[in-house]
PDB file of N, CA, C and O in Angstrom:
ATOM      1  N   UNK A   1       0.852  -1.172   0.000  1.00  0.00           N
ATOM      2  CA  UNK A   1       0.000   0.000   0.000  1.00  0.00           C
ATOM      3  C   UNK A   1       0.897   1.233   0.000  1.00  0.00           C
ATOM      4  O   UNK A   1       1.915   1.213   0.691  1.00  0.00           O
ATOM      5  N   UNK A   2       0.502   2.597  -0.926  1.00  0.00           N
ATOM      6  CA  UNK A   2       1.332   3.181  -0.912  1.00  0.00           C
ATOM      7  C   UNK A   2       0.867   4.502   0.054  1.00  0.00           C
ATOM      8  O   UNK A   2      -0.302   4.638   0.414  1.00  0.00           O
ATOM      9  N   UNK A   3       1.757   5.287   0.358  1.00  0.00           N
ATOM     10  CA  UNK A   3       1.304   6.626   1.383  1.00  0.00           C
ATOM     11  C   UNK A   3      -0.010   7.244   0.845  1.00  0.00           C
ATOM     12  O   UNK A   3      -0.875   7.408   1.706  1.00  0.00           O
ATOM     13  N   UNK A   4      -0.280   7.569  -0.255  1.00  0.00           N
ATOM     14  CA  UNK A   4      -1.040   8.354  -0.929  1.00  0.00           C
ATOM     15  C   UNK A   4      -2.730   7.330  -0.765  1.00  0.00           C
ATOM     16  O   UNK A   4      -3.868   7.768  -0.593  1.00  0.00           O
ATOM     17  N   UNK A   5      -2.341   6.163  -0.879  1.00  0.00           N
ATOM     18  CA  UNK A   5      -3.663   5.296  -0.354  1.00  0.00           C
ATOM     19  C   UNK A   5      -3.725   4.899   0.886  1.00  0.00           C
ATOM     20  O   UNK A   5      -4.537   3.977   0.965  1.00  0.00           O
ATOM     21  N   UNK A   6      -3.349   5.104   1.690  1.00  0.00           N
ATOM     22  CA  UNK A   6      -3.072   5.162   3.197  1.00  0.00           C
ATOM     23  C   UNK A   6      -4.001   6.489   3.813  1.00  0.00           C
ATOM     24  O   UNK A   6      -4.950   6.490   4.597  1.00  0.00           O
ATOM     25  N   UNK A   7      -3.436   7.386   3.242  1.00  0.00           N
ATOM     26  CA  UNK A   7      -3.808   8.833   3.431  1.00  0.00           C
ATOM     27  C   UNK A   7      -5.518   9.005   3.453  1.00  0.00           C
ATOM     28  O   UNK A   7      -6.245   9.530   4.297  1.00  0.00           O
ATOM     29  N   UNK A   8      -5.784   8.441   2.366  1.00  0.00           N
ATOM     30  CA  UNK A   8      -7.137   8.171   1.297  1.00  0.00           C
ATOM     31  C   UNK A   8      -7.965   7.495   2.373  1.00  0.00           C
ATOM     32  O   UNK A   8      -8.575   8.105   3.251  1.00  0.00           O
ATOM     33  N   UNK A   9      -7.928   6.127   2.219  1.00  0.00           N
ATOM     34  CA  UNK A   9      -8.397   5.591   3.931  1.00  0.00           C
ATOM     35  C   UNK A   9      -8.538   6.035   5.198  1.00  0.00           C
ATOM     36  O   UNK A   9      -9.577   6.139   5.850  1.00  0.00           O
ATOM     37  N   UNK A  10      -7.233   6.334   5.557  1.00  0.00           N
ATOM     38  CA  UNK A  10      -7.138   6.512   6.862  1.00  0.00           C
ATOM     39  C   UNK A  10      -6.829   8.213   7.210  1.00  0.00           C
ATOM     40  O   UNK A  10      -5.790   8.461   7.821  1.00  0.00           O
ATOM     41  N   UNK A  11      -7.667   9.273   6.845  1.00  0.00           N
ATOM     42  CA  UNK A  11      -7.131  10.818   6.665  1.00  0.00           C
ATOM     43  C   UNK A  11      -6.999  10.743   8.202  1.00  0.00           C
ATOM     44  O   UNK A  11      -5.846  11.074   8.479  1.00  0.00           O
ATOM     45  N   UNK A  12      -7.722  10.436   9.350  1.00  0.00           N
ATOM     46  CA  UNK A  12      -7.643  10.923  10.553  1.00  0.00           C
ATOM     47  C   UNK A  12      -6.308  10.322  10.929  1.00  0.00           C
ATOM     48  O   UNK A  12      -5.248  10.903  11.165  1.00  0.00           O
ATOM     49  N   UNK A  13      -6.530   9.301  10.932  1.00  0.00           N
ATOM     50  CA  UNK A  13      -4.880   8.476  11.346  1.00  0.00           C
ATOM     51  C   UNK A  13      -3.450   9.588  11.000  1.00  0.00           C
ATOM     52  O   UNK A  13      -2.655  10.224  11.693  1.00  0.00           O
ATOM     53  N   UNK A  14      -3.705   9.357   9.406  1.00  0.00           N
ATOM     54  CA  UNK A  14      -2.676  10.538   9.363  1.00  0.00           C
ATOM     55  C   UNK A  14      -2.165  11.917   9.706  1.00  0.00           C
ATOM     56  O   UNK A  14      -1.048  12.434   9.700  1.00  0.00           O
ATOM     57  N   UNK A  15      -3.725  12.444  10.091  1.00  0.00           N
ATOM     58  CA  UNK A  15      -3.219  13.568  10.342  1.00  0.00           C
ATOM     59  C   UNK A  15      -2.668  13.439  11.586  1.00  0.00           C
ATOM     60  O   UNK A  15      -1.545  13.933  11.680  1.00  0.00           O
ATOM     61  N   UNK A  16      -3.282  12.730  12.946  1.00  0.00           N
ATOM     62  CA  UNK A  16      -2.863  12.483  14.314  1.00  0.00           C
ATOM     63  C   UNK A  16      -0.926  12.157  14.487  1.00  0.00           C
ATOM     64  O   UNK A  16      -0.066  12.587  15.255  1.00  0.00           O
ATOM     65  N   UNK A  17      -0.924  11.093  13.211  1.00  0.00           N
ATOM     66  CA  UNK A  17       0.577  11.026  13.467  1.00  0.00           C
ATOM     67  C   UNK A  17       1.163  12.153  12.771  1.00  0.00           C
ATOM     68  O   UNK A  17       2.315  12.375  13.143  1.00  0.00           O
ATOM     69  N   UNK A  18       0.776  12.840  11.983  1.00  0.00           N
ATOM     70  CA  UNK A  18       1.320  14.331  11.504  1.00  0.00           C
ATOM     71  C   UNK A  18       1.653  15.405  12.540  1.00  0.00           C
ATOM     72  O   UNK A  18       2.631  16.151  12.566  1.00  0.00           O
ATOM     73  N   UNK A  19       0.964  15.346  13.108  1.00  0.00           N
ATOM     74  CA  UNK A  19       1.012  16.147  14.552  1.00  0.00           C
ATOM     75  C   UNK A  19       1.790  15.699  15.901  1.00  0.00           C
ATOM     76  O   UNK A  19       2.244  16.324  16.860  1.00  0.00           O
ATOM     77  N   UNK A  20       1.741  14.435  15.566  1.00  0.00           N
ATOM     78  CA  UNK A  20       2.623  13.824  16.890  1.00  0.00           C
ATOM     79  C   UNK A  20       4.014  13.590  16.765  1.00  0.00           C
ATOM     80  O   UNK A  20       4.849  13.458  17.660  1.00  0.00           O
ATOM     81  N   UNK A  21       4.183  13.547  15.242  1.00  0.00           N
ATOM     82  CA  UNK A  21       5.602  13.625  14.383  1.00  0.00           C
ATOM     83  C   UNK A  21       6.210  15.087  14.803  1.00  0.00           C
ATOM     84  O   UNK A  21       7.351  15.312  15.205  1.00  0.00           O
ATOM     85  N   UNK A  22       5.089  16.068  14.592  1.00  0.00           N
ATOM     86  CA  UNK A  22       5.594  17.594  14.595  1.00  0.00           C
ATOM     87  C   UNK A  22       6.140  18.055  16.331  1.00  0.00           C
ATOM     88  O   UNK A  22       6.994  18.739  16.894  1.00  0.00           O
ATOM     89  N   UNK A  23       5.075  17.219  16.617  1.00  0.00           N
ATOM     90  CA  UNK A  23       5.461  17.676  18.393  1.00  0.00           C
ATOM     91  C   UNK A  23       6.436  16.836  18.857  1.00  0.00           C
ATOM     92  O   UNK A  23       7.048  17.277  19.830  1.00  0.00           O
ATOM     93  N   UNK A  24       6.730  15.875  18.499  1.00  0.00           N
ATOM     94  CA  UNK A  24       8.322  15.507  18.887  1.00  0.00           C
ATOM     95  C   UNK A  24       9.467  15.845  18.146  1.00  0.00           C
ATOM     96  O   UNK A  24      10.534  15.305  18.440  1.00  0.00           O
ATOM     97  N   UNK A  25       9.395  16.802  17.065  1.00  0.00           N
ATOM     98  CA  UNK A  25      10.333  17.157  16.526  1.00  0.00           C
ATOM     99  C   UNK A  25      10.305  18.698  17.574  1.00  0.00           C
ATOM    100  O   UNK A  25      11.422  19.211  17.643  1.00  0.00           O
ATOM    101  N   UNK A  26       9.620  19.165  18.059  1.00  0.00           N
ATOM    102  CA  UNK A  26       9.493  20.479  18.713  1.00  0.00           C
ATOM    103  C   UNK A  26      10.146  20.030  19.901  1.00  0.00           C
ATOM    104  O   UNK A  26      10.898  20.840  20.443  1.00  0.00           O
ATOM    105  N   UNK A  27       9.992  18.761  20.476  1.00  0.00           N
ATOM    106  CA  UNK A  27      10.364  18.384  21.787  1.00  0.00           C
ATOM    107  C   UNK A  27      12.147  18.041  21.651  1.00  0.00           C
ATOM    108  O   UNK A  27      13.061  18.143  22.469  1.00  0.00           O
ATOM    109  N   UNK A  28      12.103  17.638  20.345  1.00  0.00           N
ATOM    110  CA  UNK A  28      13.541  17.342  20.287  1.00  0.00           C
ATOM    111  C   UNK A  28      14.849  18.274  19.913  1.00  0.00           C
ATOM    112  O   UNK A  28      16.028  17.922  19.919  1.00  0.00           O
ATOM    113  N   UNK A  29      14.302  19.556  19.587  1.00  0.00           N
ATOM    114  CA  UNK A  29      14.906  20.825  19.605  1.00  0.00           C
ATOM    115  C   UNK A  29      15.133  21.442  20.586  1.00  0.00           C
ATOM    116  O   UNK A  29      16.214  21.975  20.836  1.00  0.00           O
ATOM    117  N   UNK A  30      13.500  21.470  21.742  1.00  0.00           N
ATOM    118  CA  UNK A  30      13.990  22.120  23.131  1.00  0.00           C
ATOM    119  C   UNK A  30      14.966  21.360  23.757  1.00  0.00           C
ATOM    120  O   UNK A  30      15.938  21.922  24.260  1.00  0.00           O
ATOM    121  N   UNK A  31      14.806  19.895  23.803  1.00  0.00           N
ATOM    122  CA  UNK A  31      15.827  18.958  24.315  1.00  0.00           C
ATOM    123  C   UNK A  31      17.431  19.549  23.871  1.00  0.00           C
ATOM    124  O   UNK A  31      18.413  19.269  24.558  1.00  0.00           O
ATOM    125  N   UNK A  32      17.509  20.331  22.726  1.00  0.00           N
ATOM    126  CA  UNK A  32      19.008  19.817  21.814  1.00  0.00           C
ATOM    127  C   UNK A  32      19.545  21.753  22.497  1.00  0.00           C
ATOM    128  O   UNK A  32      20.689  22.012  22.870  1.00  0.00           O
ATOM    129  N   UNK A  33      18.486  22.695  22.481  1.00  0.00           N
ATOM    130  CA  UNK A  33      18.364  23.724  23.190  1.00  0.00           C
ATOM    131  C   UNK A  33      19.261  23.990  24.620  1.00  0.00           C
ATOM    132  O   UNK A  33      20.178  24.742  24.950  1.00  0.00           O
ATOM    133  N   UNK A  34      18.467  22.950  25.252  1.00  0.00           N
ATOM    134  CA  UNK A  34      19.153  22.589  26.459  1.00  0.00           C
ATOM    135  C   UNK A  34      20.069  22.223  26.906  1.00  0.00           C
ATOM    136  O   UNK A  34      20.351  22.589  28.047  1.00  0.00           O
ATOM    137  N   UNK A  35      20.970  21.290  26.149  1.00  0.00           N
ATOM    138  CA  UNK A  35      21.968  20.559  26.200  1.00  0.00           C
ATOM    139  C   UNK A  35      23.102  21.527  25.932  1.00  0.00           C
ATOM    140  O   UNK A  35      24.179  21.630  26.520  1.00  0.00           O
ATOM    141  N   UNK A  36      22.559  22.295  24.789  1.00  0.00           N
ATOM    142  CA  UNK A  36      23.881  23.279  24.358  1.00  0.00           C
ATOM    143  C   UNK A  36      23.627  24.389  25.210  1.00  0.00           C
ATOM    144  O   UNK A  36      24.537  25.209  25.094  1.00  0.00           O
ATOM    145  N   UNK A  37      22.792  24.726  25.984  1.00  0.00           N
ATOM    146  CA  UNK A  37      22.755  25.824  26.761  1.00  0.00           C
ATOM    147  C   UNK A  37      23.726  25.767  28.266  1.00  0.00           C
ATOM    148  O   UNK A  37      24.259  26.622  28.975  1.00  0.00           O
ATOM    149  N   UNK A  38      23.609  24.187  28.293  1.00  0.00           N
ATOM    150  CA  UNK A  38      24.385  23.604  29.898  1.00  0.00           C
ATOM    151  C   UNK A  38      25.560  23.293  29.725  1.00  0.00           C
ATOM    152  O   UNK A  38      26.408  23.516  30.589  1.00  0.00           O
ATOM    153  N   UNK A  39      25.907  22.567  28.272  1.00  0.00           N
ATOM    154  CA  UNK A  39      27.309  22.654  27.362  1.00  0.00           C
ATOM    155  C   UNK A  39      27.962  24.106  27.965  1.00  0.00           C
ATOM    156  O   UNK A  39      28.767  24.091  28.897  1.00  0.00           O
ATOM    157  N   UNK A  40      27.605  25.095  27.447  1.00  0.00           N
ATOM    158  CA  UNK A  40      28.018  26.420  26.938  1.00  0.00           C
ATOM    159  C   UNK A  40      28.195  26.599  28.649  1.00  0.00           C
ATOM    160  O   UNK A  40      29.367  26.739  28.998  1.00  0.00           O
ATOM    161  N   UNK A  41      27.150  26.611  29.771  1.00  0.00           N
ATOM    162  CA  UNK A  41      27.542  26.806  30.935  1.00  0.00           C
ATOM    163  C   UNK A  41      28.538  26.689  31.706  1.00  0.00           C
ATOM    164  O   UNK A  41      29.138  27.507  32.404  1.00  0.00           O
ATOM    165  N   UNK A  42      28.721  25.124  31.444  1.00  0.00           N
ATOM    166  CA  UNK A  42      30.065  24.582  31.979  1.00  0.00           C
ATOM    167  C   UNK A  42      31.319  24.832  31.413  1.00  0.00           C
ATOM    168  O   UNK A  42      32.332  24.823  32.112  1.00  0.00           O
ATOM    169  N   UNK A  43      31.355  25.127  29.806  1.00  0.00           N
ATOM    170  CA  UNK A  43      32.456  25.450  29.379  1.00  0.00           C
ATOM    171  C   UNK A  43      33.220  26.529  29.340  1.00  0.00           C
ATOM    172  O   UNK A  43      34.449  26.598  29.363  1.00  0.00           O
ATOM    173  N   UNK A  44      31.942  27.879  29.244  1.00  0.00           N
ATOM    174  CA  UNK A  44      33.215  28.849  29.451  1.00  0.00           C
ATOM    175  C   UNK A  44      33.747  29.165  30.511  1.00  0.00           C
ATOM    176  O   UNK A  44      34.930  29.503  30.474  1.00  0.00           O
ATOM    177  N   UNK A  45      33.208  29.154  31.465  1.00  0.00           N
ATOM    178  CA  UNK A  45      34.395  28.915  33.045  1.00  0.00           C
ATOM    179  C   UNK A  45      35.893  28.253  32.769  1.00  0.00           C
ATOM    180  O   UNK A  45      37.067  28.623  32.790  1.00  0.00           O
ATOM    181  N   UNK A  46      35.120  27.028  32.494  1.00  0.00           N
ATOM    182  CA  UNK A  46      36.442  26.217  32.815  1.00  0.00           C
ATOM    183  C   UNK A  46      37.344  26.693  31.547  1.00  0.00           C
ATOM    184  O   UNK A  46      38.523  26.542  31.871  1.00  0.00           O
ATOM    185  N   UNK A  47      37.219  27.308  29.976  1.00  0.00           N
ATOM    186  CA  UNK A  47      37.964  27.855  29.313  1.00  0.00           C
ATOM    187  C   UNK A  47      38.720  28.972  29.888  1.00  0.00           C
ATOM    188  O   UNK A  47      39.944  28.990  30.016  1.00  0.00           O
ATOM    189  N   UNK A  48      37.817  30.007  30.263  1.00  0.00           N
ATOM    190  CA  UNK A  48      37.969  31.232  30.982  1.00  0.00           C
ATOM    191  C   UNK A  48      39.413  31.052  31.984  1.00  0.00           C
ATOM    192  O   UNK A  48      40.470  31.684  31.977  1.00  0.00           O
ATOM    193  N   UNK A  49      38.923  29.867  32.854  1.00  0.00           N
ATOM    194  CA  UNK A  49      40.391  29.553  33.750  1.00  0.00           C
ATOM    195  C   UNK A  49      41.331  29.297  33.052  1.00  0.00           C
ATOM    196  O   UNK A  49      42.359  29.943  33.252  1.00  0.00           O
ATOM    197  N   UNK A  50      41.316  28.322  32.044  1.00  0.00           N
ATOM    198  CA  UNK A  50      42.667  28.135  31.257  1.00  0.00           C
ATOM    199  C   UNK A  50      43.564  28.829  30.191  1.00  0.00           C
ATOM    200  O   UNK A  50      44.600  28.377  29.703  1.00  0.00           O
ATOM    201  N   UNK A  51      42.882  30.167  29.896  1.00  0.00           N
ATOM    202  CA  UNK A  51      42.934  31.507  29.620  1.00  0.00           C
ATOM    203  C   UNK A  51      43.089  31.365  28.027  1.00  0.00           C
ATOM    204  O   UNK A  51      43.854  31.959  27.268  1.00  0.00           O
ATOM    205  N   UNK A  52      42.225  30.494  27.795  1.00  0.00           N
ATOM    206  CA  UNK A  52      41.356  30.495  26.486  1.00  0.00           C
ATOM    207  C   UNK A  52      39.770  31.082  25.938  1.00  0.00           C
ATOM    208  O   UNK A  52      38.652  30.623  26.177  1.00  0.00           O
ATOM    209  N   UNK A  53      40.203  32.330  25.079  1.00  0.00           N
ATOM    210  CA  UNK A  53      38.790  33.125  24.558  1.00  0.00           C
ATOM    211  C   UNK A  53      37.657  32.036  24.511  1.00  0.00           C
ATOM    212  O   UNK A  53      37.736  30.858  24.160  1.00  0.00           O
ATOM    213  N   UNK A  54      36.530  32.794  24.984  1.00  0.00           N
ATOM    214  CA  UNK A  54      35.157  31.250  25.097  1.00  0.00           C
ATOM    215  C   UNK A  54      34.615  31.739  23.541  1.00  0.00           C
ATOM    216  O   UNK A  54      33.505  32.252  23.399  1.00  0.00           O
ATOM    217  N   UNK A  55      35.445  31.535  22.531  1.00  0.00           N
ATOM    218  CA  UNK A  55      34.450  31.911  21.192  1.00  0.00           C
ATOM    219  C   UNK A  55      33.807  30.800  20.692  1.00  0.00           C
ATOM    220  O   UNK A  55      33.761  29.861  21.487  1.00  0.00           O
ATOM    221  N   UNK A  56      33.322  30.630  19.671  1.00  0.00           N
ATOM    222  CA  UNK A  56      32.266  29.683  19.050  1.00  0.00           C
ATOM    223  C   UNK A  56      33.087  28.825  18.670  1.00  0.00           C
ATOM    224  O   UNK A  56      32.921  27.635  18.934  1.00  0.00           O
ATOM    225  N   UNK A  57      34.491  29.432  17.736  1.00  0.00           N
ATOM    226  CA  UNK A  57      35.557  28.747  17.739  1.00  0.00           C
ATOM    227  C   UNK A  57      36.101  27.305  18.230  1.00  0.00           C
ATOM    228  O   UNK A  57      36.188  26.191  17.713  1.00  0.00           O
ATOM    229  N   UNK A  58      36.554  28.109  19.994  1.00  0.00           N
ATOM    230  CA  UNK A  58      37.191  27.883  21.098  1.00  0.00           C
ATOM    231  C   UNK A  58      36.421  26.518  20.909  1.00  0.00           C
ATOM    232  O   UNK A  58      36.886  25.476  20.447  1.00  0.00           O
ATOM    233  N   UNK A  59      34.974  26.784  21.427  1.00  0.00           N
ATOM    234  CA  UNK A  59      33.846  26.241  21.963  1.00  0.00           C
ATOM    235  C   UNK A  59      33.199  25.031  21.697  1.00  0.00           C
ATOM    236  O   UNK A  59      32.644  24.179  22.391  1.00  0.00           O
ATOM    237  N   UNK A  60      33.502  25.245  20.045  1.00  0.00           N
ATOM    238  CA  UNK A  60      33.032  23.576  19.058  1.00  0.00           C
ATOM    239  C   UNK A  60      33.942  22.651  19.171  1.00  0.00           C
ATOM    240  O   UNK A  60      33.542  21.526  18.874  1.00  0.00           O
ATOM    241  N   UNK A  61      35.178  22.749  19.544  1.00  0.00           N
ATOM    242  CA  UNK A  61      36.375  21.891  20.256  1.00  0.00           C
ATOM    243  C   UNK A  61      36.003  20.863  21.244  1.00  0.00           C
ATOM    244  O   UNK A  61      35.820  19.661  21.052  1.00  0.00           O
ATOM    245  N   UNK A  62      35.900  21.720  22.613  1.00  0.00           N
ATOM    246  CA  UNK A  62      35.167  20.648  23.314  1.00  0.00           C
ATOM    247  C   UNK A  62      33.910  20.293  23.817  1.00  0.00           C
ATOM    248  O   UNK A  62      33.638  19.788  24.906  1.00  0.00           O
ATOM    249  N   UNK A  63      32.862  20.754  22.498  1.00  0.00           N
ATOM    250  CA  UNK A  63      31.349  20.641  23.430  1.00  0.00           C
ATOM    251  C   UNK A  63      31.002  19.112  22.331  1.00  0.00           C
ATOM    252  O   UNK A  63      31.222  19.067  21.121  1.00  0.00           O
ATOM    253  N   UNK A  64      30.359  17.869  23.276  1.00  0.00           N
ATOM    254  CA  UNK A  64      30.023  16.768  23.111  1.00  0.00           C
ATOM    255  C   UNK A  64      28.719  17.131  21.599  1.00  0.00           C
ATOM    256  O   UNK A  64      28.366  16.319  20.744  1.00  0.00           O
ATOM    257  N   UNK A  65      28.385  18.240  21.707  1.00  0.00           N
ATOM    258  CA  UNK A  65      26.803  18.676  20.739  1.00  0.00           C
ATOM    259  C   UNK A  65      27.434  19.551  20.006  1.00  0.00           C
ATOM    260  O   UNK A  65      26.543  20.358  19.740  1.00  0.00           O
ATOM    261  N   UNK A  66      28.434  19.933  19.485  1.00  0.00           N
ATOM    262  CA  UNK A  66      28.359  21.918  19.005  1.00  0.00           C
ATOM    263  C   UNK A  66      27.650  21.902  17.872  1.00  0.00           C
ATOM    264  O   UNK A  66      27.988  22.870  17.191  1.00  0.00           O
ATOM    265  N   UNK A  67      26.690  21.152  17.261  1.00  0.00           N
ATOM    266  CA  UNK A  67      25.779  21.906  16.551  1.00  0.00           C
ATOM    267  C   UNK A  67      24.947  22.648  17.363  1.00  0.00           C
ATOM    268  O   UNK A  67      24.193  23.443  16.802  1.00  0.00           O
ATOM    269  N   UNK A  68      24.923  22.553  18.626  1.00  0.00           N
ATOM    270  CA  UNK A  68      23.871  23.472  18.949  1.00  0.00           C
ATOM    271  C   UNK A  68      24.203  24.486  19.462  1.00  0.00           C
ATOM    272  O   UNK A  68      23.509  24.861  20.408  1.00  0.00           O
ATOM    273  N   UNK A  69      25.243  25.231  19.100  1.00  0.00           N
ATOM    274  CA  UNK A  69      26.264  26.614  18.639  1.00  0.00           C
ATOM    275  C   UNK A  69      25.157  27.090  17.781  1.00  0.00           C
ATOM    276  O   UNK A  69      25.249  28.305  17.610  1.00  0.00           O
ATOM    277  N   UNK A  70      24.113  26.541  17.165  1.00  0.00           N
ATOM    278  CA  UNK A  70      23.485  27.148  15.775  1.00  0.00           C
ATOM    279  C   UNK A  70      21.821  27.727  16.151  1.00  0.00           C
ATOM    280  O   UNK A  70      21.005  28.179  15.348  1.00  0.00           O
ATOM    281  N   UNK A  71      21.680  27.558  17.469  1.00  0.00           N
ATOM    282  CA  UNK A  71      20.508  27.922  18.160  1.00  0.00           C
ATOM    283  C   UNK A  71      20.895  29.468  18.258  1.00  0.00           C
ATOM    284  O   UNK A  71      22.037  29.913  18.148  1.00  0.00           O
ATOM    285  N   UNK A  72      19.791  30.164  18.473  1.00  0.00           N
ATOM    286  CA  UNK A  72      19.906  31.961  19.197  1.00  0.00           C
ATOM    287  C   UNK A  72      19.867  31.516  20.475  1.00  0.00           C
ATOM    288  O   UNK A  72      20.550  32.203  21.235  1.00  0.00           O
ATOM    289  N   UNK A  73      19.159  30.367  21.101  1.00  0.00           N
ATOM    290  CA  UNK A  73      19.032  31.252  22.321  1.00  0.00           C
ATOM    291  C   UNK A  73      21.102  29.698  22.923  1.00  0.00           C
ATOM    292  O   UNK A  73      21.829  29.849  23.905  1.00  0.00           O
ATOM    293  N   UNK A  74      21.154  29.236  22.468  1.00  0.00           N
ATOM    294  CA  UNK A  74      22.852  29.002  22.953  1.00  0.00           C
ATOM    295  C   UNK A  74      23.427  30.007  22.741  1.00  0.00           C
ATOM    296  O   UNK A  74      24.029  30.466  23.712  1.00  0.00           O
ATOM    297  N   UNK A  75      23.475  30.467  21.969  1.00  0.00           N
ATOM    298  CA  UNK A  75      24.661  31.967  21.616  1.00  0.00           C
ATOM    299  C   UNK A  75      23.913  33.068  22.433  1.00  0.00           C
ATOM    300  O   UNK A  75      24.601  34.042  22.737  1.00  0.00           O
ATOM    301  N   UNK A  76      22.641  33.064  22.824  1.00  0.00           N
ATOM    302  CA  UNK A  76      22.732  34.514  23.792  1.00  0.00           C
ATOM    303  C   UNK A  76      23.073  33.937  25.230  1.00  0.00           C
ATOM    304  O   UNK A  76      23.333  34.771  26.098  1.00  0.00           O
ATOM    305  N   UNK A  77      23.101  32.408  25.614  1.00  0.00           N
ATOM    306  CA  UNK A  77      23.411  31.905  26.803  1.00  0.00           C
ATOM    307  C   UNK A  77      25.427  32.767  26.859  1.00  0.00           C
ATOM    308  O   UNK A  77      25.849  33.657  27.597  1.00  0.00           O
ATOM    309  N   UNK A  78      26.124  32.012  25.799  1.00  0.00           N
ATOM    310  CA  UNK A  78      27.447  31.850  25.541  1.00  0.00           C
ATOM    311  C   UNK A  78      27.971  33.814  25.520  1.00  0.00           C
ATOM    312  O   UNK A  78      29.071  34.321  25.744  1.00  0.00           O
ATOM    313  N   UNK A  79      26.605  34.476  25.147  1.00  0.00           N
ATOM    314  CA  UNK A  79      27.448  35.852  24.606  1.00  0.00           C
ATOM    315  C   UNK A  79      26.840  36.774  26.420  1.00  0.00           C
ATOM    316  O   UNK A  79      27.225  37.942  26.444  1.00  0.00           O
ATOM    317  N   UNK A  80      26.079  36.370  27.647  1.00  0.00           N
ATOM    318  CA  UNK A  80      25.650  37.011  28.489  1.00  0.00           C
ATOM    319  C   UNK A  80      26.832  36.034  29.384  1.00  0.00           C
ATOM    320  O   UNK A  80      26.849  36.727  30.401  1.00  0.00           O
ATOM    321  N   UNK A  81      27.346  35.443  29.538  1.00  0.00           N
ATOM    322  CA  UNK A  81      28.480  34.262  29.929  1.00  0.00           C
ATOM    323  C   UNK A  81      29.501  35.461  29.808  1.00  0.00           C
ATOM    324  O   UNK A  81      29.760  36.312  30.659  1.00  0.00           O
ATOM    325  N   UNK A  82      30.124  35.281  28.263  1.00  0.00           N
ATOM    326  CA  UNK A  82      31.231  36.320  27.970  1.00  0.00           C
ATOM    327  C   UNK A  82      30.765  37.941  28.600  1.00  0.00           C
ATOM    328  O   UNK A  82      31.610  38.809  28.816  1.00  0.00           O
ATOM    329  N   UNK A  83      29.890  38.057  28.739  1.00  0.00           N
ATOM    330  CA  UNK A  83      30.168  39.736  29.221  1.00  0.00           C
ATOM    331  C   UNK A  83      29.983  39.739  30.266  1.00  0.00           C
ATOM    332  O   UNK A  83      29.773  40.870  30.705  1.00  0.00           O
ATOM    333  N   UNK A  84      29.927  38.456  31.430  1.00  0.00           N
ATOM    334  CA  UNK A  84      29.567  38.616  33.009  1.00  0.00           C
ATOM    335  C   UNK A  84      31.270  38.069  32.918  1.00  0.00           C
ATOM    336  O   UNK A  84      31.755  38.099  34.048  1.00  0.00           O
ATOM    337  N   UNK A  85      32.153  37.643  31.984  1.00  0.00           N
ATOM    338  CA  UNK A  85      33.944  37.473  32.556  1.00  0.00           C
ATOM    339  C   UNK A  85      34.214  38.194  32.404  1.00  0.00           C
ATOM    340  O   UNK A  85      35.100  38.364  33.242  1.00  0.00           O
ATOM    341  N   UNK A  86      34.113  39.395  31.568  1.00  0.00           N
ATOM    342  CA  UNK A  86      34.800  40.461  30.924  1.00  0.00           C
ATOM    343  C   UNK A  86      35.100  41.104  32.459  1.00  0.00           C
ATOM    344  O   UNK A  86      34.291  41.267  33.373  1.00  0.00           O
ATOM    345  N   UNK A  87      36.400  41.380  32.426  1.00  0.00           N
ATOM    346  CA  UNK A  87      37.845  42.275  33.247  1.00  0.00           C
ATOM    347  C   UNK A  87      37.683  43.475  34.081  1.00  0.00           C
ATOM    348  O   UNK A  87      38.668  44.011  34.588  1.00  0.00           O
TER     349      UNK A  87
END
């Protein structure tokens, strides 16, 4: 059976998993959100001590995730970080 006759049959079915597809892709962003936000927490300290710049650079080196360097709200975590070390 192909998607398009699936669809045809079963419209409610599909749409339910259309939506439940969408909301775990939403869930799996805040998840990926998070990770790089607690990443970014822990790291620039401990860079900061070893008197290495915390740039995005620096940063994709040792974070276990650094795609999630590619979020706004990791980089406003990483850029309110850098201006509470600043000298």
């Amino acid at each position: 059976i192909g998607l398009a006759t699936f669809e045809c049959y079963y419209p409610t079915l599909c749409h339910a998993v259309s939506l439940r597809s969408q909301d775990y892709r939403k869930f799996q962003k805040k998840q990926k959100i998070v990770w790089g936000c607690r990443e970014v927490r822990r790291l620039v300290p401990e860079l900061d001590e070893l008197g290495v710049t915390p740039s995005v650079k620096n940063l994709r080196k040792f974070m276990q995730h650094p795609a999630t360097l590619w979020y706004p709200e990791v980089i406003a975590v990483l850029n309110q970080l850098r201006s509470s070390l600043k000298h």
